[in-house]
C-alpha positions as CSV (number, residue, x, y, z in Angstrom):
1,X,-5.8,-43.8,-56.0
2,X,-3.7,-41.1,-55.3
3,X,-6.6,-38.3,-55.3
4,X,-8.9,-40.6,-53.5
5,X,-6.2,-40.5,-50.8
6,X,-5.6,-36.8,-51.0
7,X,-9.6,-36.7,-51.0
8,X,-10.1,-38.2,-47.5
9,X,-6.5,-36.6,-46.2
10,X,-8.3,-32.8,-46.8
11,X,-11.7,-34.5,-45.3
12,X,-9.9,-35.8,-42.2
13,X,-7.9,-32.3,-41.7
14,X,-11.8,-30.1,-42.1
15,X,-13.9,-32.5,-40.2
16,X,-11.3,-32.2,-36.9
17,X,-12.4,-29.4,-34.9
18,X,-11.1,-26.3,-34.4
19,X,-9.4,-24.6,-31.3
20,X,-9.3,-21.1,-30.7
21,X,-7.9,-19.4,-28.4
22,X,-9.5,-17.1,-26.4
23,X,-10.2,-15.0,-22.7
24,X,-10.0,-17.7,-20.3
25,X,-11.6,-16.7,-16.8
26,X,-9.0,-17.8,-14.0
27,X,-10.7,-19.0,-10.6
28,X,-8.8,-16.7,-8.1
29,X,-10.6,-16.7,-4.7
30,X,-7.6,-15.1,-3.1
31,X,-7.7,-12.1,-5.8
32,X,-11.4,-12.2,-5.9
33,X,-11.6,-11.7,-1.5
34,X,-8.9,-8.9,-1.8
35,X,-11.2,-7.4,-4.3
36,X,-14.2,-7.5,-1.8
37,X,-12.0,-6.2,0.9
38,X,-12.0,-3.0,-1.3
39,X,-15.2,-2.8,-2.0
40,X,-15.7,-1.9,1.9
41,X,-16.8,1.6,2.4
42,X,-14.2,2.5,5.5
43,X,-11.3,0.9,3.6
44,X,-12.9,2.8,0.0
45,X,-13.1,6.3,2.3
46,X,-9.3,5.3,4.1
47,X,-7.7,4.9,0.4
48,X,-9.3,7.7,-0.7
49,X,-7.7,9.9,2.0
50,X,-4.7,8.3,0.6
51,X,-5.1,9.5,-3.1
52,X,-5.9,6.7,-4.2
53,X,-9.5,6.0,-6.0
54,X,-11.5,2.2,-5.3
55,X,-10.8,1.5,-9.4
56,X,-6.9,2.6,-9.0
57,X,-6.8,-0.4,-6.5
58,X,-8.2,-2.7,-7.8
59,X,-6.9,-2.3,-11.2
60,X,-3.4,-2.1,-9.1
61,X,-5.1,-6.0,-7.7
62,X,-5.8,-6.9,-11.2
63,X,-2.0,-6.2,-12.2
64,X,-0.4,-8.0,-9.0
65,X,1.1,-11.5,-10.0
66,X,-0.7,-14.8,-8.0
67,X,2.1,-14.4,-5.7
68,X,1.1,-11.3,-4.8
69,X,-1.9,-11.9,-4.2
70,X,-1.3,-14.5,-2.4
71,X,1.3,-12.8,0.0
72,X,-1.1,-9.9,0.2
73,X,-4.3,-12.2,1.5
74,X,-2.6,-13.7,3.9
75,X,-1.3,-10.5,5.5
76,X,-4.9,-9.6,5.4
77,X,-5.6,-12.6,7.5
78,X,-3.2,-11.9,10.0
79,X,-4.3,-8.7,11.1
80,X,-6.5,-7.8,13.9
81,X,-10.0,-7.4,13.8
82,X,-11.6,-4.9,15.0
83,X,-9.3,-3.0,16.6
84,X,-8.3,-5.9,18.9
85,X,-5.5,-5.7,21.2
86,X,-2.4,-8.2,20.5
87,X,-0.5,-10.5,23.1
88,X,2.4,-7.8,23.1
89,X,-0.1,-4.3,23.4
90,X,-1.8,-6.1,26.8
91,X,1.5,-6.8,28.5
92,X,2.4,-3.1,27.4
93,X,-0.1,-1.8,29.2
94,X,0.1,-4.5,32.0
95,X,3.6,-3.0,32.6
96,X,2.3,0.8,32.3
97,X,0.0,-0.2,34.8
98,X,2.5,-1.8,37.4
99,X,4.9,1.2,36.9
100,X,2.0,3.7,37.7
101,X,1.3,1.8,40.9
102,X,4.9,1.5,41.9
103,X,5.3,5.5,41.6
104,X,2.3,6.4,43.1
């Protein structure tokens, strides 16, 4: 009795499956738009006047922590497109303006 119980113990234990561990892809689309932002050709010739090479970066994108990432995408989403001018750069030159008129 007791082998027939040791018996079917050891066939329960090898007929489970197994789990093995293993590279699991992480779903990232913050990480993976960053990436694409490199990929760019002005911001790839801009970082390379800055000494740093396209693979540098994004290895240096790889390495950042979610947080990171996350706090560097949405700084990405705030800034300007297109060289577009901001609520405090047209009252700048609103002023300029005035204070050319006054003195002339």
């Amino acid at each position: 009795m007791k082998r027939l119980l040791t018996t079917l113990a050891m066939a329960f234990v090898l007929g489970l499956p197994q789990a093995h561990a293993g590279m699991i892809g992480t779903q990232d689309p913050e990480r993976e738009r960053v990436k694409g932002m490199l990929e760019r050709p002005e911001l790839a010739t801009q970082l390379e006047k800055m000494g740093v090479s396209p693979a540098d970066a994004r290895a240096r994108v790889d390495a950042m922590t979610p947080e990171e990432v996350s706090q560097l995408a949405g700084r990405l989403d705030q800034l300007a497109a297109g060289g577009a001018l901001s609520n405090q750069d047209l009252l700048l030159i609103i002023l300029l303006v005035l204070l050319l008129i006054i003195i002339l």
